[in-house]
PLY file of the C-alpha trace (Angstrom):
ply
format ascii 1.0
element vertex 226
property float x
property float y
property float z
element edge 225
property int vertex1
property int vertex2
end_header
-22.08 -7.73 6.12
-21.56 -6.45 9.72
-18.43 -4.80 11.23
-15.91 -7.43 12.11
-16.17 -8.66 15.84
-11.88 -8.15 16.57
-9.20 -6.43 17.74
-7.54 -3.50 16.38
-5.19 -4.76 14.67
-6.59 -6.95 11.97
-5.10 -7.85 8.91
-7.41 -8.55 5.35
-5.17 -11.12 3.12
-6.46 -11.39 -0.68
-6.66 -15.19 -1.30
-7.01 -16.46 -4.82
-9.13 -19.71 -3.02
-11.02 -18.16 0.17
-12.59 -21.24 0.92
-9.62 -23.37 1.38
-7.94 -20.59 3.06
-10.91 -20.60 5.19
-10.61 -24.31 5.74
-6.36 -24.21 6.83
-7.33 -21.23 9.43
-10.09 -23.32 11.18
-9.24 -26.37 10.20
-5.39 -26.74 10.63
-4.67 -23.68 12.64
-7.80 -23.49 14.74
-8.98 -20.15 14.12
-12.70 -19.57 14.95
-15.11 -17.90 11.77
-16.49 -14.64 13.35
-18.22 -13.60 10.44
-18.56 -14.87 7.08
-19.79 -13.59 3.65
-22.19 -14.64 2.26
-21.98 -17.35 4.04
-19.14 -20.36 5.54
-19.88 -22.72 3.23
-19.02 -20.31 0.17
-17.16 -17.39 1.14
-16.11 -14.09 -0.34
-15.05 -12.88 2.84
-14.44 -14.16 6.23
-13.28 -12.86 9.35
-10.69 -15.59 12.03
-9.94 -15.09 15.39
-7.64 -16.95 17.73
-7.56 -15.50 21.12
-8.54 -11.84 19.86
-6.68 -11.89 16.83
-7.98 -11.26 13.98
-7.17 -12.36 10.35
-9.60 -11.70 7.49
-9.27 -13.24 4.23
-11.91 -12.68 0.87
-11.26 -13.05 -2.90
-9.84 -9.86 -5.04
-13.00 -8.95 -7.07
-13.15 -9.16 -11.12
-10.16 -6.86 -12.28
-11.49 -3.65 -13.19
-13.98 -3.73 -10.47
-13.96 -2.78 -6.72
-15.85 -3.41 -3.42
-17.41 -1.17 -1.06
-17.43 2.60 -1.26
-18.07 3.62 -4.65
-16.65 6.83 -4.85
-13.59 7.43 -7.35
-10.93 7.90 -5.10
-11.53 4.46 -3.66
-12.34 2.48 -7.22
-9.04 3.99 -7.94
-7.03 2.96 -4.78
-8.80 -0.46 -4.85
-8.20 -1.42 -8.68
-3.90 -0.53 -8.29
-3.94 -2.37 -4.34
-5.38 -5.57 -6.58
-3.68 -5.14 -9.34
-0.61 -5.31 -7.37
-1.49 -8.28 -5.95
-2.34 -9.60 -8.88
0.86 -9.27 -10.54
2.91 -10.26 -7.42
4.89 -13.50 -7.65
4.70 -14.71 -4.21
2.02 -12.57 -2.01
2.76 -10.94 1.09
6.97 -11.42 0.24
9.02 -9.14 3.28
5.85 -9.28 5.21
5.20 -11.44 8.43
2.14 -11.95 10.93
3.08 -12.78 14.34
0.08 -14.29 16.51
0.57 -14.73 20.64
-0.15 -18.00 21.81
-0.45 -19.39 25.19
1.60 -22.33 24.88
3.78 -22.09 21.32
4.85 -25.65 22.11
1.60 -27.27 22.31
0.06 -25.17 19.82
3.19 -26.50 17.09
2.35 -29.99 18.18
-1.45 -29.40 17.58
-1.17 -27.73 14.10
1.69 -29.87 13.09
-1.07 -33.09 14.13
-3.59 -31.55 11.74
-1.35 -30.70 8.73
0.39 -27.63 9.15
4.18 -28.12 7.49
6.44 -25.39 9.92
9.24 -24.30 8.41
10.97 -25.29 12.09
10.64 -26.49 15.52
9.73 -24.04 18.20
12.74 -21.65 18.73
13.75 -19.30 21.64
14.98 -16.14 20.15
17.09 -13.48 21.89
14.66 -11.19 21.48
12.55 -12.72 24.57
9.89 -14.80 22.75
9.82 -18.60 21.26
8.18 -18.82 18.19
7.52 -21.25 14.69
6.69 -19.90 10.86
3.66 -21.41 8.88
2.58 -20.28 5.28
-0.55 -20.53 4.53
-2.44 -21.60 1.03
-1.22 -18.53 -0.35
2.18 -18.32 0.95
1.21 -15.61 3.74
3.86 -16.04 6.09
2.26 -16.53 10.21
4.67 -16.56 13.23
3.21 -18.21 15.87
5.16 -17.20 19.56
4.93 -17.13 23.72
6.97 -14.93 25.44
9.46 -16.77 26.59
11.73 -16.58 29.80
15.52 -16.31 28.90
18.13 -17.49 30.99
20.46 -14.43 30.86
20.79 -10.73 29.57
21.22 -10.38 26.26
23.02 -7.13 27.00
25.74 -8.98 29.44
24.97 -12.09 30.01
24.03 -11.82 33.58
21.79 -14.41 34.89
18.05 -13.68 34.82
16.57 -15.63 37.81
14.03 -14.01 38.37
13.22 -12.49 35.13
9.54 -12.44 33.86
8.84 -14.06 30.32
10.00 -11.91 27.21
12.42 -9.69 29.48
15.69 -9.22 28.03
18.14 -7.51 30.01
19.06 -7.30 33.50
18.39 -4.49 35.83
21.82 -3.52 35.39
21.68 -2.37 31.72
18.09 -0.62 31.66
17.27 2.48 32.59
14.49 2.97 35.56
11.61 2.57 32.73
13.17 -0.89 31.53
14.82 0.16 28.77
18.17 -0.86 27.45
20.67 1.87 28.21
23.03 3.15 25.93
26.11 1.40 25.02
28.55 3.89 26.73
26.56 3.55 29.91
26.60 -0.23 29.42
30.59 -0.72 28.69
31.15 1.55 31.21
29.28 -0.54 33.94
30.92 -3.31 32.80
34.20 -2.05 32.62
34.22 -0.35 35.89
31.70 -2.93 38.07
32.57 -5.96 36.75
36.02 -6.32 35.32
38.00 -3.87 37.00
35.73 -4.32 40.41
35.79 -7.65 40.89
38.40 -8.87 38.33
40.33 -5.89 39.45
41.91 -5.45 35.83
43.73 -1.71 35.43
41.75 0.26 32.83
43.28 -0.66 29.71
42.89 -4.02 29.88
39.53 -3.81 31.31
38.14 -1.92 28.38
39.62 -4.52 26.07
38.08 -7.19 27.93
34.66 -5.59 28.11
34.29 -4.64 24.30
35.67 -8.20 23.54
32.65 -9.43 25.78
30.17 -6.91 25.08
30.44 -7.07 21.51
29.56 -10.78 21.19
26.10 -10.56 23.33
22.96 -10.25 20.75
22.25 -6.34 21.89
25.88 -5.46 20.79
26.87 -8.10 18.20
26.83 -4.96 15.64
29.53 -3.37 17.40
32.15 -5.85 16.70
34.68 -4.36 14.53
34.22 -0.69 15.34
0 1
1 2
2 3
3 4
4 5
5 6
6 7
7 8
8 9
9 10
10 11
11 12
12 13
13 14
14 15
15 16
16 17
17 18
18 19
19 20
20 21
21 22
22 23
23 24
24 25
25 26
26 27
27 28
28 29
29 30
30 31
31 32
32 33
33 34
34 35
35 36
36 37
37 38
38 39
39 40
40 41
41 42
42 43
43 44
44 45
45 46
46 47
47 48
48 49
49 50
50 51
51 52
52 53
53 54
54 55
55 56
56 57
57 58
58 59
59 60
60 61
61 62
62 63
63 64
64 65
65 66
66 67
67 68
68 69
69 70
70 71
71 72
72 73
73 74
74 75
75 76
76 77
77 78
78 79
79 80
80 81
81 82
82 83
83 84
84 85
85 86
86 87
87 88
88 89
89 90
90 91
91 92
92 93
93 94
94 95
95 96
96 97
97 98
98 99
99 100
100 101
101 102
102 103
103 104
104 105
105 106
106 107
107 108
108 109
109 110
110 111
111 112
112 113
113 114
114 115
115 116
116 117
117 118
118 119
119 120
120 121
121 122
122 123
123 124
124 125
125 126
126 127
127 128
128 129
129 130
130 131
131 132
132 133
133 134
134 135
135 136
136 137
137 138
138 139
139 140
140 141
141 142
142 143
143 144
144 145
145 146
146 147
147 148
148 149
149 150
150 151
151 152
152 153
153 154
154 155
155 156
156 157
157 158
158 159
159 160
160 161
161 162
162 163
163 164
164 165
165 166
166 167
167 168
168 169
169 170
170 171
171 172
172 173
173 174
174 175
175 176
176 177
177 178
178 179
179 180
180 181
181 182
182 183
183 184
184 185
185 186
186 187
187 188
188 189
189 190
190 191
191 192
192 193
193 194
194 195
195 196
196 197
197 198
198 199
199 200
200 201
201 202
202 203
203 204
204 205
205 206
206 207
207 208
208 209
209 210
210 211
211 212
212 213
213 214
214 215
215 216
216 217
217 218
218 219
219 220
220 221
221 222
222 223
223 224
224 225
């Protein structure tokens, strides 16, 4: 079995039916078979791409036995990773796989053609990207995303024109690296620029105002109450 053709970032799920996981990656989710062992039609192992991401899937072996280097140290830290697995009622639970897409809308309405049941429509999240959940055979949980382009900061709400897709704040809350500043520097900015500039509030007031506005944008929603 040669070294996996992919990116650095790989992730090996254990499947209790490797073929049909196989067949849902290629088949449903278009993923293309890199490398297979020992071969496609029966796999043990098999490496899927989509667009240089890599997922590899392979049956756990016979309990009590491990793969690959025989030494002790990894028998022993093979036998307890599939023993875990074994005993766990819903694999990969807390865990998710996001995969970049080019266009998350099309690529829903492809899988979704072929069989794929997503637990919802394509949605734009705060967080600057639009994505949809699949599960696979196993219950594996895939997020599928584009970066998305948002239509205001989700520090202020400030129009974003001209933002590029996945940018989240305005040029007024980041810092000269684009990242978000802190949230004195932000309520101050606000308080000072926008409601007692051009609302011209007194200061009381305008810090009112601002935390009462600040507090329900998505970068600040955990300040509300303190």
């Amino acid at each position: 079995m040669s070294a996996p053709n992919c990116s650095p970032n790989s992730v090996m799920l254990t499947s209790k039916d490797t073929k049909a996981s196989v067949a849902f990656y290629r088949d449903v989710l278009g993923f293309e078979v890199s490398e297979a062992w020992p071969d496609e039609n029966k796999p043990m192992w098999c490496n899927l791409t989509l667009d240089g991401q890599s997922i590899m899937v392979g049956d756990a072996p016979p309990e009590g036995e491990a793969c690959g280097d025989p030494s002790e140290a990894s028998t022993a830290f093979s036998n307890a990773h599939f023993d875990a697995w074994r005993k766990a009622s819903q694999p990969g639970a807390g865990i998710s796989m996001y995969l970049m897409v080019d266009d998350v809308d099309a690529y829903h309405d492809r899988v979704k053609g072929n069989g794929a049941a997503p637990a919802y429509e394509p949605k734009t999240q705060f967080y600057g990207i639009r994505d949809f959940p699949v599960s696979d055979p196993d219950g594996y949980s895939l997020v599928f995303y584009s970066p998305a382009k948002l239509e205001s900061c989700q520090s202020c709400g400030m129009p974003l024109a001209d933002a590029e897709p996945g940018q989240m704040y305005c040029q007024y809350c980041t810092t000269d690296n684009g990242q978000l500043k802190s949230w004195d520097e932000v309520f101050e900015g606000t308080v000072t620029g926008f409601f007692m500039g051009m609302q011209k509030m007194e200061r009381g007031p305008a810090e009112a105002a601002a935390k009462e506005h600040l507090t329900k944008m998505p970068a600040w929603i955990s300040r509300a109450g303190v």
